[in-house]
VOGU-3710 file (C-alpha; in Angstrom, 3 decimals, decimal comma):
1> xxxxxxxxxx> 102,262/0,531/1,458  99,568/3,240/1,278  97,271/0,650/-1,223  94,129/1,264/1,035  91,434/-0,141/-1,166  93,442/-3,592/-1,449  93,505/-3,276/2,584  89,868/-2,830/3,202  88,966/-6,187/0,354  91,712/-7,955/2,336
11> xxxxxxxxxx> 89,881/-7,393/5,455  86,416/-7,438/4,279  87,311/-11,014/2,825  88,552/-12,288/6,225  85,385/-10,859/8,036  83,390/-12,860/5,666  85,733/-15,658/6,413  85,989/-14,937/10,444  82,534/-12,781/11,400  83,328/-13,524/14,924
21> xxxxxxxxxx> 87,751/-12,552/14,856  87,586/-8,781/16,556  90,909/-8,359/14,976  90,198/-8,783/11,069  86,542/-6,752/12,112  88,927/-3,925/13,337  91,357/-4,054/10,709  88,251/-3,152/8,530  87,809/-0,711/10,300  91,026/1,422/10,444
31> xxxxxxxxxx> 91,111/0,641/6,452  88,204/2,349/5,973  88,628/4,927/8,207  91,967/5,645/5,960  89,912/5,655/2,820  87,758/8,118/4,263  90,732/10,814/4,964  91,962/9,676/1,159  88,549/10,466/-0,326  87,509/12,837/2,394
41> xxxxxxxxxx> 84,348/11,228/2,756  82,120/12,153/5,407  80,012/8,889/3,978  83,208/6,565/4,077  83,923/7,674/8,045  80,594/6,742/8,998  81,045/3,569/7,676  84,223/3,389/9,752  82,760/4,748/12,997  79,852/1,451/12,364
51> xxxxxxxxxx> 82,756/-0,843/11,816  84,287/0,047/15,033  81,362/0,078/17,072  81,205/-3,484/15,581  84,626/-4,715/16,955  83,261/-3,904/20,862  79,866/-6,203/20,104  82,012/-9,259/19,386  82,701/-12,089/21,999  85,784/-12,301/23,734
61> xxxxxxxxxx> 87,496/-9,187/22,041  90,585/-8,178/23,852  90,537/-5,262/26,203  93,051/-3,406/24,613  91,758/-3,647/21,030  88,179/-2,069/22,944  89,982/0,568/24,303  91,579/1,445/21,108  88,264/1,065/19,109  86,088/2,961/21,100
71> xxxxxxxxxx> 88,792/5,707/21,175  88,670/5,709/17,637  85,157/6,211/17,402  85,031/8,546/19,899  87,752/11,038/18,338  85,985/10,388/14,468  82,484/11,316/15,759  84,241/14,486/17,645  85,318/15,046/13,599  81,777/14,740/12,123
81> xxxxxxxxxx> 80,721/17,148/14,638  78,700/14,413/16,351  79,733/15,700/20,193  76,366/13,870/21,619  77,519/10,903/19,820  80,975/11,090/20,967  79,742/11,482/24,662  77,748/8,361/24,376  81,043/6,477/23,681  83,371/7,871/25,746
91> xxxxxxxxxx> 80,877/7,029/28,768  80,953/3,002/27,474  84,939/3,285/27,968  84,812/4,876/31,561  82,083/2,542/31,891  83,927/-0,371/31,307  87,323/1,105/32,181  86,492/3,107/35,643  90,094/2,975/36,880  91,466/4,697/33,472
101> xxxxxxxxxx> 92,031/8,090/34,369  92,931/9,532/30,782  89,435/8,160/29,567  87,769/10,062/32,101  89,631/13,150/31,170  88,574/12,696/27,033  84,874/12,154/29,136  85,787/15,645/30,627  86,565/17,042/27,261  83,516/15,820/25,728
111> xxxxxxxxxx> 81,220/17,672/28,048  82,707/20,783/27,356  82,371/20,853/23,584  79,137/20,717/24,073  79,254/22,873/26,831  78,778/21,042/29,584  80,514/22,584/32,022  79,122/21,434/35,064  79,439/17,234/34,163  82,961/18,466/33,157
121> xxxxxxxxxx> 83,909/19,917/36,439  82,245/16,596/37,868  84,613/14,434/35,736  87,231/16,311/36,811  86,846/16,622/40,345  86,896/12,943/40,450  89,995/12,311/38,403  91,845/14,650/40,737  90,601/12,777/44,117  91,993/9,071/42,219
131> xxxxxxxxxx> 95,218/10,900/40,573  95,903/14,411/42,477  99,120/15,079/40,267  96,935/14,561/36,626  98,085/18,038/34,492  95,661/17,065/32,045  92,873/17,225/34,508  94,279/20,204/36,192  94,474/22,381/33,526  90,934/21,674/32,574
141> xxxxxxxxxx> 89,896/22,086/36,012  90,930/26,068/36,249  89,839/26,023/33,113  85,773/25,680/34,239  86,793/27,517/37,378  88,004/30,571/35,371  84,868/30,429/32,891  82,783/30,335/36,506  84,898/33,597/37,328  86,508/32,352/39,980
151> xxxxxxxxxx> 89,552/33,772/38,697  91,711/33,287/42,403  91,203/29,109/43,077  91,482/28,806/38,829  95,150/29,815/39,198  96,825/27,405/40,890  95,002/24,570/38,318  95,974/26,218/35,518  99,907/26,784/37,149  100,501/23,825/38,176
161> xxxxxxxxxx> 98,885/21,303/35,288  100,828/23,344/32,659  104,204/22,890/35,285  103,305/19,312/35,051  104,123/19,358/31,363  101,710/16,318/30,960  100,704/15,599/27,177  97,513/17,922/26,469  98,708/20,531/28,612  100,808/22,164/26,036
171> xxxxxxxxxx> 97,562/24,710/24,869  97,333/28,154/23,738  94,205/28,406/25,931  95,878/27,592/29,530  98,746/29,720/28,933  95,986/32,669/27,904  93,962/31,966/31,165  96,225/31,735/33,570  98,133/34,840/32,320  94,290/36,629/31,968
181> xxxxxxxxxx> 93,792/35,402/35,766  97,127/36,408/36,691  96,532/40,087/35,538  92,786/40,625/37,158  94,538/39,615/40,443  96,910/42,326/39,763  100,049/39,491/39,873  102,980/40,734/37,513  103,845/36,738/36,682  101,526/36,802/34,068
191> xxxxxxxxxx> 104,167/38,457/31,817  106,133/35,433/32,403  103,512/33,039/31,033  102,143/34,923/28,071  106,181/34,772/27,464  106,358/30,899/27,909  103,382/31,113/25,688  104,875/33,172/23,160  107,907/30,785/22,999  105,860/28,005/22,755
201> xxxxxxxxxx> 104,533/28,899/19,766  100,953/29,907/21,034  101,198/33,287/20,691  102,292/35,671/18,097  104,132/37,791/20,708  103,529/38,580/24,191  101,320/41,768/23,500  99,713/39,816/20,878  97,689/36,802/22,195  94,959/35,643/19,693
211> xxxxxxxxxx> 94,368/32,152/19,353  92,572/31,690/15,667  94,966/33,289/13,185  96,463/33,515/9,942  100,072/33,307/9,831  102,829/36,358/8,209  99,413/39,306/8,596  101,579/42,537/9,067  101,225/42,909/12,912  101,081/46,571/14,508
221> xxxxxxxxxx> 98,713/47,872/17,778  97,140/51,003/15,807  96,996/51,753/12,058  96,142/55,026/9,978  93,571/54,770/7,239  96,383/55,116/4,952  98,137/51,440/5,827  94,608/49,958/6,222  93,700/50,424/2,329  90,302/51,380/3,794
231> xxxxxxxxxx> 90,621/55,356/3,546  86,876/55,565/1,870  85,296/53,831/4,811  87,178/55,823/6,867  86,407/59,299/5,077  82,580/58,114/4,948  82,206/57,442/8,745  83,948/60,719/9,372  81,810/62,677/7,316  78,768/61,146/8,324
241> xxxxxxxxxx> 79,726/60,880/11,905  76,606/63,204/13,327  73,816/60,964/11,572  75,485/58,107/13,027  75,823/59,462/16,713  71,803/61,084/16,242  70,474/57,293/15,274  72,613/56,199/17,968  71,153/58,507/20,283  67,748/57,574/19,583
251> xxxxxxxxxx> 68,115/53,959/19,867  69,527/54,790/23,476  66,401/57,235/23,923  63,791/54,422/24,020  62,317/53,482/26,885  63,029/49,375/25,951  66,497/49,580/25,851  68,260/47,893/22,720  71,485/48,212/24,293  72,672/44,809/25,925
261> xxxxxxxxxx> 75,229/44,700/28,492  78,620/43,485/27,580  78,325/39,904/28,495  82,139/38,549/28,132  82,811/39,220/31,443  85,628/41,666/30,198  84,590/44,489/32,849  86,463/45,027/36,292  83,500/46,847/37,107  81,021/49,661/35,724
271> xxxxxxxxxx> 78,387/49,676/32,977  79,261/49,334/29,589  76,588/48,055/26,893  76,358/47,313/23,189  73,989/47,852/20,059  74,841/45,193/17,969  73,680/45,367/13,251  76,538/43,423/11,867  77,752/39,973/13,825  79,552/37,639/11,655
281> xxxxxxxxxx> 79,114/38,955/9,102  75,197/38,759/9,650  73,430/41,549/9,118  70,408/41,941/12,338  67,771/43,207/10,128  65,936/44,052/13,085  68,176/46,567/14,848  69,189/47,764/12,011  65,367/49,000/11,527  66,150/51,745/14,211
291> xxxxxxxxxx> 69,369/52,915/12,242  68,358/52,520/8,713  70,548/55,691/7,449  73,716/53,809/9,472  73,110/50,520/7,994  72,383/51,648/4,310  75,880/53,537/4,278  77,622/50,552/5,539  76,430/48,829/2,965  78,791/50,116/0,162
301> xxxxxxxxxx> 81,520/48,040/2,121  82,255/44,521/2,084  85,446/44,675/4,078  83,392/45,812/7,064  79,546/44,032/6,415  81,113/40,889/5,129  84,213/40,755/8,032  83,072/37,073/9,429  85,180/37,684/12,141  83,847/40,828/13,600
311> xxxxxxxxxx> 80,450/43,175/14,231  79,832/45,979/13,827  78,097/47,859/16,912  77,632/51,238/19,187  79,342/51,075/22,699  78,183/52,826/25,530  80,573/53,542/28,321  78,872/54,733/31,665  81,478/56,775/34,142  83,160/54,525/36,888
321> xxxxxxxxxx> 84,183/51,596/34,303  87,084/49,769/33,411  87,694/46,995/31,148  90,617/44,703/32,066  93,366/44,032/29,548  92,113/41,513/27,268  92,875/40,336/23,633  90,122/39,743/20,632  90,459/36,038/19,593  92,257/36,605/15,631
331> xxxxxxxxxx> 94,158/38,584/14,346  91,980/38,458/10,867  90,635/42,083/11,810  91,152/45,057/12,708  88,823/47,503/14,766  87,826/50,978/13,785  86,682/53,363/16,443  84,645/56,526/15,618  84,298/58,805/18,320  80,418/59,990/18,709
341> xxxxxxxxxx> 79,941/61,493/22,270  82,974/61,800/23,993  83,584/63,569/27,182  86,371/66,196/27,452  88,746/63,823/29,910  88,617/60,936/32,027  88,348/58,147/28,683  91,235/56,035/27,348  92,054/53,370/25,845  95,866/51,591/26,224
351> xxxxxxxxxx> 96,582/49,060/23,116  99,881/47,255/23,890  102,274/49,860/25,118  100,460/53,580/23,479  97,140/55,348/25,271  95,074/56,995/22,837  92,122/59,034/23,609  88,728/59,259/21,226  87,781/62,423/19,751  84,570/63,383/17,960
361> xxxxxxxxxx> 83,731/62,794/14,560  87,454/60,569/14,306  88,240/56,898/13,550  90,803/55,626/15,485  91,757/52,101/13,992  93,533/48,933/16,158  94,552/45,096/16,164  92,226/44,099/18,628  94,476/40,978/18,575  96,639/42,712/21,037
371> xxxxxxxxxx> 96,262/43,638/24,728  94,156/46,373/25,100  92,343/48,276/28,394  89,690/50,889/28,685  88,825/53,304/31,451  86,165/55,247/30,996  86,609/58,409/34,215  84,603/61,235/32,973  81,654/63,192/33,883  79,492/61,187/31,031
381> xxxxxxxxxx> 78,880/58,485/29,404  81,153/57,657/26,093  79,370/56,708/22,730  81,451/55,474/19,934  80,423/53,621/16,799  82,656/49,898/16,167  83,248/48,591/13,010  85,313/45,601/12,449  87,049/45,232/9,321  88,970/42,540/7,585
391> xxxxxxxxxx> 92,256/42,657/7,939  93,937/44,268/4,515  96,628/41,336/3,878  93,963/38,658/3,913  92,960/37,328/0,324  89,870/37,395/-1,383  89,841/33,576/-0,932  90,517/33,654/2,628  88,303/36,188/3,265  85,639/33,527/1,413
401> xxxxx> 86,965/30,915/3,003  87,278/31,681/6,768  85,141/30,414/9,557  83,147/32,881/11,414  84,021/34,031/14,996
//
């Protein structure tokens, strides 16, 4: 009847009454685990997590009421953020449960929020040798084969556990893997699974493939200045655009190089690398040492400095690259381009269906949130200045509020 606080004395009164009953012990439990959600009490869950801990110490508890308390714990430590914690108990249950193949994949899940990847592919490897048809386990599988880049053996994994229609398969993620491993093996299907995707409900379309985002944000590939809102940002990187480029340039002079290569694993091949003031919302005080004209006239701009969800960074494109299609993760920003050193041909960029090309002393301005490409075929290398900027329809609140990414 929802009266949670007459629960929990009920139950406290029969554990004082029965210390050694497993049931009443875990009926505390689950009433204070409610309480917690009703006060949203980090305090309150603890207590909860303790209680069933508790249940499992007591002789002769039933198997099923361990399963479901350790479960329990597991998934409301996973809450607190306590992943080591949660680990810890999800080993007891495939400890004490070694034939139960869907604690083994929660095991598996464990290990990679904390980014484990290796015990995950361990945990799944052997839940596939005891069940070989397990979607769950499968999907997870070509998951950590995909993040290992082995983009060819993650595809039938990923196919064939989200085929399987298993409960857990059903993710954003798979459908955005095996369509990303699809398209770097140059296999048209892909289409077909960023559609399933899309209908699904994972995706906001099939161009547009983001996975943390806020709902109704006017979606378009490319925007003017004009639609953006942002037209003094805009107007004050274009008219500064030559004391960006000649700080730019003599960061890239040095003989330590600041500029780190693009580590995503985003590039088909070449050399592309990046200078990085803003992240998060974080301003590097260090790099931003070698710029300090660049950083102090970003400063007059919160929508750019304070975007949580973006940087704000040089690129350097050496001739001979290519970046596969790929999408940014939200669709909270949007992604200005100013063009700083570009060569007269050979550079491109392709967001959803248009190719654009940079040009000197301009901002071109995207949703990163949609599939985009570079190639970069030119005589030179390509210099252009990033800045990431909060997308225009998000409220001050959210733009408060928001976690980083």
């Amino acid at each position: 009847q929802g009266k949670v606080e007459e629960a929990l004395r009920a139950f406290e009164a029969l554990v004082n009454q029965y210390p050694q009953s497993p049931r009443a012990r875990y009926g505390k439990a689950q009433s204070e685990d409610d309480l917690a959600e009703k006060m949203r009490s980090n305090e309150m869950l603890q207590q909860a997590i303790n209680t069933y801990d508790e249940v499992v110490s007591l002789p002769n508890v039933p198997s099923d009421l361990i399963k479901l308390s350790l479960k329990r714990e597991a998934d409301r430590q996973q809450f607190l953020g306590r992943m080591r914690g949660s680990l810890i108990t999800l080993q007891k249950l495939v400890q004490l449960f070694p034939s139960d193949t869907s604690f083994k994949n929660d095991l598996g899940v464990g290990y990679l929020l904390i980014g484990d990847n290796s015990n995950a592919k361990k945990v799944y490897e052997e839940v596939l040798s005891l069940a070989p048809n397990d979607g769950f386990a499968k999907v997870h599988y070509g998951f950590i084969l995909k993040a290992e880049n082995k983009i060819a053996e993650s595809i039938p994994y990923l196919q064939e556990g989200l085929e399987s229609g298993d409960p857990g398969t059903d993710d954003g993620r798979f459908y955005f893997h095996l369509g990303d491993a699809l398209q770097r093996m140059g296999d048209k299907e892909a289409y077909k699974w960023y559609e399933l995707g899309y209908q699904r409900g994972h995706f906001a379309s099939v161009w547009q493939r983001s996975l943390y985002n806020v709902k109704g944000l006017k979606a378009q590939p490319w925007w003017t200045a004009k639609e953006t809102g942002y037209t003094e940002l805009v107007k004050s990187l274009e008219k500064n655009w030559k004391l960006i480029r000649d700080e730019g340039l003599a960061v890239m002079d040095k003989k330590r190089s600041l500029f780190l290569p693009e580590d995503e694993n985003l590039r088909e091949k070449g050399d592309w690398s990046q200078f990085t003031l803003w992240q998060q919302g974080r301003k590097n005080e260090n790099a931003c040492k070698s710029v300090p004209k660049t950083c102090a006239l970003l400063e007059r701009f919160p929508e750019a400095i304070g975007c949580r969800r973006g940087q704000i960074k040089y690129s350097i494109m050496h001739p001979g690259t290519h970046v596969w299609p790929h999408t940014g993760p939200t669709n909270c920003r949007l992604r200005m381009h100013l063009g700083l050193v570009i060569p007269k041909e050979g550079c491109r960029i392709r967001c959803a269906q248009e190719n654009r090309t940079w040009e000197e002393g301009k901002v071109l301005i995207f949703d990163d949130s949609f599939e985009h490409e570079v190639w970069q075929d030119a005589e030179n290398y390509r210099l252009i200045f990033i800045v990431d900027v909060w997308h225009p329809e998000l409220t001050p609140q959210q733009r408060r509020t928001l976690p980083a990414i």
